[in-house]
N, C-alpha and C positions, 0 to 999 in steps of 0.2 A: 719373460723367459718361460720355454715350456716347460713343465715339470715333468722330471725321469718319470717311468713306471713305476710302480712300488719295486718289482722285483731286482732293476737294475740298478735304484737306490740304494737297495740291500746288498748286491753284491760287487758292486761298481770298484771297490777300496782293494778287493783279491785281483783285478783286471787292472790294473794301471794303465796313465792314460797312451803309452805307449802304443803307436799307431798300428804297429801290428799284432794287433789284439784282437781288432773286429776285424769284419770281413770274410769268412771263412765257410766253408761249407765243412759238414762233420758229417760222417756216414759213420753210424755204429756198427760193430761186424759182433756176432757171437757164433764163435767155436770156429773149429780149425777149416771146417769146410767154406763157410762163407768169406773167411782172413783169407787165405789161400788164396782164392778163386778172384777176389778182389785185388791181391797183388799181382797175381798174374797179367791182370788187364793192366795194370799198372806198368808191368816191366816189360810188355812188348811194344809200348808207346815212346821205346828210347830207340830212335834210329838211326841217328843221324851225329854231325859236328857240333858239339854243345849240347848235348843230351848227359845226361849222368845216373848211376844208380852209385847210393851209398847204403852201408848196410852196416847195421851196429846187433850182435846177437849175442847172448848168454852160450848156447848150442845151434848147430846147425847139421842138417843133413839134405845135402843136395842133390839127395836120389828121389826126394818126396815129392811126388808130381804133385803141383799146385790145384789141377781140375778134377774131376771126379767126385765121389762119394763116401766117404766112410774109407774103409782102406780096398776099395776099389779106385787107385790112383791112374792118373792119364802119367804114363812113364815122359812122353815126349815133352811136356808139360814142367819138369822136374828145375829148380833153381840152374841144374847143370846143363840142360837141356837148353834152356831159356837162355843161360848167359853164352854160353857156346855160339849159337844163332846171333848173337849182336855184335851186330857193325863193329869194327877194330875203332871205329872215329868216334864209338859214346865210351864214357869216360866209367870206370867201375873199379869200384875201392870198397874194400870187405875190411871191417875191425871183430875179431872172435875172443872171447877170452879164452884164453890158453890152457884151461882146464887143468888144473894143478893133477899132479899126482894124489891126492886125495883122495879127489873124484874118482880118476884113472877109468877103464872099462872102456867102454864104447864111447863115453861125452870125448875121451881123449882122443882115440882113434878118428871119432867120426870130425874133430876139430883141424886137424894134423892133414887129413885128407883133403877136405876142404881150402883149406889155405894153399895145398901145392896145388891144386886144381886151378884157381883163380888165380895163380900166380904166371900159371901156365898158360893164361889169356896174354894177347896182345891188349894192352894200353889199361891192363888191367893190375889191380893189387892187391894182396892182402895180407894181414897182420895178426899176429897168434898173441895178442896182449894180456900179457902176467903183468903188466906195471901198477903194481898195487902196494897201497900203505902194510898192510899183514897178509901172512900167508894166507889165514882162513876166512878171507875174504872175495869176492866176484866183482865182475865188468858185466850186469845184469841186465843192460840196457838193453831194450828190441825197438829198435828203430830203422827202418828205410823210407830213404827220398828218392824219388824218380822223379826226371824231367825229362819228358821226352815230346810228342807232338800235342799232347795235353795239359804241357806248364806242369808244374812241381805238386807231385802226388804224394803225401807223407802218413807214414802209417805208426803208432806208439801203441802199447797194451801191454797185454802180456803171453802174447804167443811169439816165440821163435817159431822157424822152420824143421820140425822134428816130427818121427812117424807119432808119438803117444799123441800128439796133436787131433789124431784122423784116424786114428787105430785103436784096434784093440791088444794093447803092448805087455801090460799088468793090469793086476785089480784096481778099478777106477778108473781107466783109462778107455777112449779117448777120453780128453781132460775137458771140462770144462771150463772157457776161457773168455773174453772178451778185451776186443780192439777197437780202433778205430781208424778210421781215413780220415785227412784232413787235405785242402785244400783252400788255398787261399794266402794272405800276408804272413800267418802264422805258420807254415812250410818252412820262413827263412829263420824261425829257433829253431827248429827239429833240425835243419842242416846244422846250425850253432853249434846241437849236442856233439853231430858227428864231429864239426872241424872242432871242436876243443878235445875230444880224445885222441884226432889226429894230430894236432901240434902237440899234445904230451907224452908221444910215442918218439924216441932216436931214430927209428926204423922210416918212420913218416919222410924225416930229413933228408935220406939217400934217395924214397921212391922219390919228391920231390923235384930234387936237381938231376934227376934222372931224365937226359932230355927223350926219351923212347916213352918216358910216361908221363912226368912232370905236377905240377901242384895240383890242388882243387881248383877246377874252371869255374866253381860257382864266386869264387873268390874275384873273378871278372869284374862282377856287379850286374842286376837285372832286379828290377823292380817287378813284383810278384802285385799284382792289381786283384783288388776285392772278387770274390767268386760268390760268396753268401752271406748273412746275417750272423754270424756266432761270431762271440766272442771267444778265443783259444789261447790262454796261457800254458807256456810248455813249462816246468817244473824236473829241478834235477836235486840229483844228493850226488854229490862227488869230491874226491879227495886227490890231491894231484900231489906225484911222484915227481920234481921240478928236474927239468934236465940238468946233465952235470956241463961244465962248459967246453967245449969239444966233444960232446956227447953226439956221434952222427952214427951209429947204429945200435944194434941189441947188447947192451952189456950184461955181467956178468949177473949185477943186481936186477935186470929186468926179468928175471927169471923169478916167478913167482916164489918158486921151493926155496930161496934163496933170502926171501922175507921174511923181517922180523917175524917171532910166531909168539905166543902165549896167549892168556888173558889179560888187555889194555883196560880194565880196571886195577891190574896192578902197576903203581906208580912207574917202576924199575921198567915194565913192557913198555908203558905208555912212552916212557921217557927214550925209548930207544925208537920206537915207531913213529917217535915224532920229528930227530935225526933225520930221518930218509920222507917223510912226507908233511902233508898241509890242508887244510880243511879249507876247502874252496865254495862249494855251493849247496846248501840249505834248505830252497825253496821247494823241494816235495813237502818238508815240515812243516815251513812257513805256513804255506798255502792250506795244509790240510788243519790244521790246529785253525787257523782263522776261519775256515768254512765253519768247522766244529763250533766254534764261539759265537757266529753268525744265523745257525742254526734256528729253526722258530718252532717247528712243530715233528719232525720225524728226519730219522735215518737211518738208508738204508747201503748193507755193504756187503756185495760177495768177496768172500779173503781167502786167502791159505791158509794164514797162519792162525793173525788174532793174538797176539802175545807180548804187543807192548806197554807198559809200565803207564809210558808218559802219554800215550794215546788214550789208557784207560784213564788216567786221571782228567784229563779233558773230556772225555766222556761224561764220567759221574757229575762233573761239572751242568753237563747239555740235561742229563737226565732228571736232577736234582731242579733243572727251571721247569720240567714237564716233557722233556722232549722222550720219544720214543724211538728207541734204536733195535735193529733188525738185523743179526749178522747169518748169512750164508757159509759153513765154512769144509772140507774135508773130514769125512769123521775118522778120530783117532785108529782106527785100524788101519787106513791108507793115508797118514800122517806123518810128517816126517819126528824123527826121536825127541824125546818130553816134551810133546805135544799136551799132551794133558793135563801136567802139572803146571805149566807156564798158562795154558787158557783157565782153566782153574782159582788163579790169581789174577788173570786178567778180568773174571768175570765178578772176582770177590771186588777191589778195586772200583768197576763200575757202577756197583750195585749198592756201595759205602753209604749211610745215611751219616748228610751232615753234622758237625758236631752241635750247631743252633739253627734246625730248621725254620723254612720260612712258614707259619698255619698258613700262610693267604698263595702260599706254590705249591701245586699238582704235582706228585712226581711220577717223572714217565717211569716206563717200562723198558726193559734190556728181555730181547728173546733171540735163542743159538740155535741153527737149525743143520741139519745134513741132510745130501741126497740118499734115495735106496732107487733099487730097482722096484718101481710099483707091482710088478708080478709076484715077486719074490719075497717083497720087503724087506733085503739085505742088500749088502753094496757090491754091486755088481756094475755094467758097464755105465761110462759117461757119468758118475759119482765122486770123481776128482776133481772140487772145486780149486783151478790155478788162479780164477780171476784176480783182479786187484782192481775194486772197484768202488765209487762211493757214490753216491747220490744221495744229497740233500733237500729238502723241501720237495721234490718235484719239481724243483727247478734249475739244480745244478751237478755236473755230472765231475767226477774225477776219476780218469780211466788211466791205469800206465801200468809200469813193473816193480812199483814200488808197495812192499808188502808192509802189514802192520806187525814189525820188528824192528829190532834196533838196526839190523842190515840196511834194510829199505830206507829207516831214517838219518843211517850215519854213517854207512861205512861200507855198503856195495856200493857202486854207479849205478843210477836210478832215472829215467826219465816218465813225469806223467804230462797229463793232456787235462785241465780245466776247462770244461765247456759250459759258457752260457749260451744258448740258443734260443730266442724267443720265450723268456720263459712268461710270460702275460700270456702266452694263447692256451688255449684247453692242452693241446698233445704238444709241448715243447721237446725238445730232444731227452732231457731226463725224465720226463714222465714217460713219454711214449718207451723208452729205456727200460724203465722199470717195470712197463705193463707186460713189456714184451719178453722178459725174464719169469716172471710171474705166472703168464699164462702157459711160459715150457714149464717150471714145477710142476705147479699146479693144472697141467690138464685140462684147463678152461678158458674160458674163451676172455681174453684182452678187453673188453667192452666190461666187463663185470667188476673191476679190478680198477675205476677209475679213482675211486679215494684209497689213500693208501692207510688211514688209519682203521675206517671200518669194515676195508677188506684186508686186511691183516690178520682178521680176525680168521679168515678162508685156511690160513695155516694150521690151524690148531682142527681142522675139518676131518676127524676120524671116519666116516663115511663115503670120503672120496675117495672112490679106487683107483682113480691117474693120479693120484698123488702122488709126487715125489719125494715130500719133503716131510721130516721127521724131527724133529724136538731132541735138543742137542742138551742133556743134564752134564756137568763139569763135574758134579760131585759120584756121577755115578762113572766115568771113563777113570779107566788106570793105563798107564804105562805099561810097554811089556820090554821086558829086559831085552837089551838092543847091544852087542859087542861091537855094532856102530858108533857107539858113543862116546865110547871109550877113544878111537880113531877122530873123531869130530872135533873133542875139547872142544875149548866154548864155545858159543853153540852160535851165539848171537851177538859180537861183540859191539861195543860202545866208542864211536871214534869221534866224538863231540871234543873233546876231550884234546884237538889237534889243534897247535896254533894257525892262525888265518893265514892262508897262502898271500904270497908276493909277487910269486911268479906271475911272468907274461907267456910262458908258454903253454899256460892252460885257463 
């Protein structure tokens, strides 16, 4: 028998052998222009009878022309534009989360809008979904599938369709972001995500028996045939709301404001938010804690947050063998509230020296970086890092919407994307990934940046004036008094904590 590569020795156990796994072609997209522009070609290739677009989004706004540059947008171009133009005979189902009053502002309005619009389509549907275990919780998924004359195109990251994507909206903004396209066997989980949020909606069940609209047609069956080389595990955190029985449209309790609310580290909350929901799926955590453990020599992660507990302690674990970790992240001025003081502790956490070191283990290094504007060296445009990104070794990539907080790990709806890609060759999809990150920071050229441990060192480069990137101290950022916060309560809640679903309807 032939022996595996090293690499896919090493990470074969995170890909089970689950047939569709391989096969897969991955295009990586960074920032809202190149996602955009790539979905576009995606959603005009649905023409016809058995064609589909499904769409799962945190926010949306479907005045955002998809072609263009910067917030020079092609109007004609626009989500509304594009859906309007397609054939009544492809099939089109939109899930938004319903954008509590919380939120409120424009994410409400612009959600509210959206759903009559697409409702207002022939053979078309959409869904304003609050069905969530606690109030202060989301439906954070960004996922769409297209099937149209190019077989099933599936896109996961973490950009919605929103102007701060491609504009300049607020400080920080456009966001930096990173997605990706997949195609291939692994298309038919990224549909999975969709039809399990759609069987856990009452509303689903009307458009369903709805004969002017009727079920998912991908539910037919079509076998999706190999298109490239990558291995794509899709990864979800989800918690399901089980239908009540006779449950066939929006009830009273499907209304977000309507959910349990507190902090579910108190027994009392926990115990009533466990009443109305169920802890169904896991695997963002799984996957991501396994890679962590898997680890050999470096990693690397653009993030939002940076604020989990249990992420950090698998870290100091990776660090403590030698490994070297690199985080990307927003800096605390265009941060969302106690941001500082939760990275703060996430960075003391990583950085913990064992209590009986090993003399014969190296211990790696932990370094926190943020963007500036290189002219200015303050944070000014495209310095909102949104990513949720991880790459390990140079050889494995984890891209989706799943952020490192307790949300992402337990308690929004979450889907990411695990890609192995050739990783034995020189440029595999995570290296060429990371080079190509690297050389927008930093101002240089991608060829220079092939090792990552002794070009890492290019970060700490006070002489480069394309530089982007700036050395991120936790002990020197503070908080700034935020009467947001007060409105937020807890900030980040823990919903591990929920007995294991039963239900068949999610």
């Amino acid at each position: 028998m032939v022996a595996l590569p090293r690499p896919l020795q090493k990470w074969r156990d995170l890909f089970n052998p689950l047939p569709n796994y391989y096969g897969n072609e991955v295009v990586t997209l960074v920032d809202g222009d190149e996602t955009y522009e790539a979905m576009y070609r995606a959603l005009i290739t649905a023409r016809s009878k058995g064609h589909y677009i499904y769409l799962l989004g945190w926010s949306c706004d479907e005045r955002v022309g998809l072609q263009g540059k910067g917030g020079n947008r092609v109007a004609s171009t626009s989500l509304k534009s594009v859906l309007t133009r397609t054939p009544s005979a492809v099939q089109i189902r939109v899930m938004l989360w319903s954008q509590s009053k919380i939120m409120g502002g424009t994410y409400l309005e612009d959600t509210e809008r959206v759903i009559k619009m697409i409702n207002g389509l022939p053979n078309a549907a959409a869904i304003s979904d609050g069905r969530l275990p606690l109030r202060r919780v989301s439906h954070h998924q960004k996922v769409m599938i297209v099937n149209g004359t190019d077989g099933e195109i599936g896109f996961c990251g973490g950009l919605d369709i929103y102007p701060d994507r491609v504009a300049v909206v607020k400080l920080g903004s456009p966001q930096h972001d990173i997605h990706c396209q997949v195609q291939g066997p692994s298309c038919l989980a990224l549909i999975d995500v969709f039809d399990q949020r759609w069987r856990s909606h009452p509303e689903a069940i009307a458009i369903d028996n709805d004969k002017s609209r009727g079920p998912l047609i991908w539910r037919n069956g079509r076998r999706i045939y190999p298109k490239g080389s990558a291995y794509v595990r899709v990864t979800r955190t989800f918690n399901c709301v089980p239908l009540k029985q006779g449950e066939t449209n929006a009830a009273a309790d499907d209304n977000q404001d309507q959910a349990p609310d507190g902090d579910p580290s108190d027994p009392q909350v926990l115990e009533r938010v466990s009443k109305r929901a169920c802890k169904k799926e896991r695997t963002v955590a799984e996957a991501l804690f396994a890679a962590i453990e898997k680890t050999e020599k470096f990693i690397y992660v653009e993030e939002q947050y940076m604020i989990d507990l249990k992420v950090a302690d698998a870290l100091n674990k990776a660090l403590n063998r030698g490994i070297d970790i690199m985080f990307l992240i927003p800096h605390r001025e265009i941060s969302a509230v106690d941001m500082a003081r939760r990275r703060k502790k996430f960075v003391k956490v990583v950085r913990a020296k064992p209590a009986k070191p090993d003399k014969n283990s190296k211990q790696g290094s932990l370094r926190v970086f943020y963007l500036v504007d290189p002219k200015t060296g303050k944070i000014g445009e495209h310095c909102y890092v949104h990513a949720k990104t991880w790459i390990f070794d140079d050889e494995m990539a984890i891209i989706g919407s799943a952020n490192c907080n307790r949300r992402g790990l337990s308690s929004d709806s979450e889907a990411n994307v695990c890609i192995l890609d050739a990783p034995y060759k020189d440029d595999c999809l995570a290296k060429a990934l990371r080079k190509r990150l690297w050389a927008e920071h930093l101002g240089i050229d991608a060829q220079d940046l092939d090792d990552p441990i002794s070009s890492a060192k290019k970060w700490l480069d006070n002489k480069n004036k394309k530089s982007r990137v700036r050395e991120y101290y936790p002990a020197d950022a503070k908080d700034v008094d935020d009467a947001e916060a007060a409105i937020i309560g807890p900030y980040d809640p823990d919903l591990d904590g929920l007995p294991a679903c039963s239900s068949n309807c999610c």
